[in-house]
N, C-alpha and C positions, 0 to 999 in steps of 0.2 A: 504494500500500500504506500502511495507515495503521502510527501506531507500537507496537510492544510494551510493554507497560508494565511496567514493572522489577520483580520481583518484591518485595515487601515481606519483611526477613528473617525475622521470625514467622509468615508466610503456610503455609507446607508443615510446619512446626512443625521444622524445622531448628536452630533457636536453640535451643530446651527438649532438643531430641535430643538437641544437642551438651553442653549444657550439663549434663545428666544425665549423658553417657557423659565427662564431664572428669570430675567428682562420684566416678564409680566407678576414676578412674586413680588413679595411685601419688599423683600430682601436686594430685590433687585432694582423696584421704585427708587428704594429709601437712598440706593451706592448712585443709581444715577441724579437723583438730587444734590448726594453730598458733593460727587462729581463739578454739575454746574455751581454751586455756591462756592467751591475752590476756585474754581477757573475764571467763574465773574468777580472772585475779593482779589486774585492775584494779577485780571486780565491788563492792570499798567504796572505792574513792579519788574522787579530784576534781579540781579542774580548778583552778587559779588562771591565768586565761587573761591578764589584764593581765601577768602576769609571765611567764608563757607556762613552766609547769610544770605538770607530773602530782604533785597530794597524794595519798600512797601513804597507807594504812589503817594505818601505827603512823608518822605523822608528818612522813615521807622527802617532800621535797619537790625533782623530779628532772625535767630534760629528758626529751624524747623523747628522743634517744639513750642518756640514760642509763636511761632507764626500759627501755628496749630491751633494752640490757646486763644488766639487772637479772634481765629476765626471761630471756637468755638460758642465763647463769651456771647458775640453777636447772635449764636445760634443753638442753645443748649440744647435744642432737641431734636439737634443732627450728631450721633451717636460720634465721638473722639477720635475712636480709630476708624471710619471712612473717611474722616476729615485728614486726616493724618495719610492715609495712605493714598488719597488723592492729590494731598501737598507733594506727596515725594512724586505719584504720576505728573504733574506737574513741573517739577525739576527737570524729569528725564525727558520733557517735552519743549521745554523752555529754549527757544534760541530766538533772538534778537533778526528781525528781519536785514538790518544792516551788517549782520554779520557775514564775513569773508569765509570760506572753504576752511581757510588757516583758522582762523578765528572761534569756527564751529568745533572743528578740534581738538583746537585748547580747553574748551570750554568744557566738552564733553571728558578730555583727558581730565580735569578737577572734577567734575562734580561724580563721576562715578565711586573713586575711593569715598568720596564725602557720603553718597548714599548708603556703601557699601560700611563704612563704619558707622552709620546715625543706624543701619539695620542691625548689627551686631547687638552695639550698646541699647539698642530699644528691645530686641528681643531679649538679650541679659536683663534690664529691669525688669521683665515682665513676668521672667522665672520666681 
């Protein structure tokens, strides 16, 4: 008998299925919410990634964490961590339209370790 070959998870469209029917849960409303209320409090700030801060649009120059806080304050009952984990979506999304090839680079060469350690140390607190 020869072997079966493992189904590929996109193959029966099981992925898009699932991924639609998360979309329409409570679970999925609430991440696409937290989603947009990130993206509209960060839609004019910036990055100073050497220093590893979020330039907030009137000057606030603030951690993840505190940018987090920031935005939760505004919104206590959009739950921390979709706030939190759409900040950091955010970061890895983040490049400046006037930015060069070169530039996009650099930018992405800092902020990765900086995500890559805010993940470490956030997962350690959380133990």
């Amino acid at each position: 008998m020869g072997k079966r070959r493992a189904e590929h998870p996109g193959e029966n469209g099981s992925f898009l299925d699932d991924f639609l029917e998360w979309m329409d849960s409570s679970e999925g409303q609430q991440s696409i919410e937290a989603h947009d209320l990130v993206f509209d409090a960060l839609e004019n700030a910036g990055v100073d990634a050497k220093r590893r801060l979020i330039v907030w649009d009137d000057g606030k120059r603030l951690s993840i964490e505190q940018s987090v806080e920031r935005i939760h304050a505004g919104h206590p009952d959009t739950p921390l961590d979709q706030i939190e984990i759409h900040v950091v979506g955010w970061l890895e999304s983040c490049a400046p339209e006037s930015c060069s090839e070169c530039q996009l680079e650099e930018l992405d060469r800092l902020i990765e370790p900086w995500l890559d350690d805010y993940e470490r140390t956030s997962r350690a607190a959380k133990k």
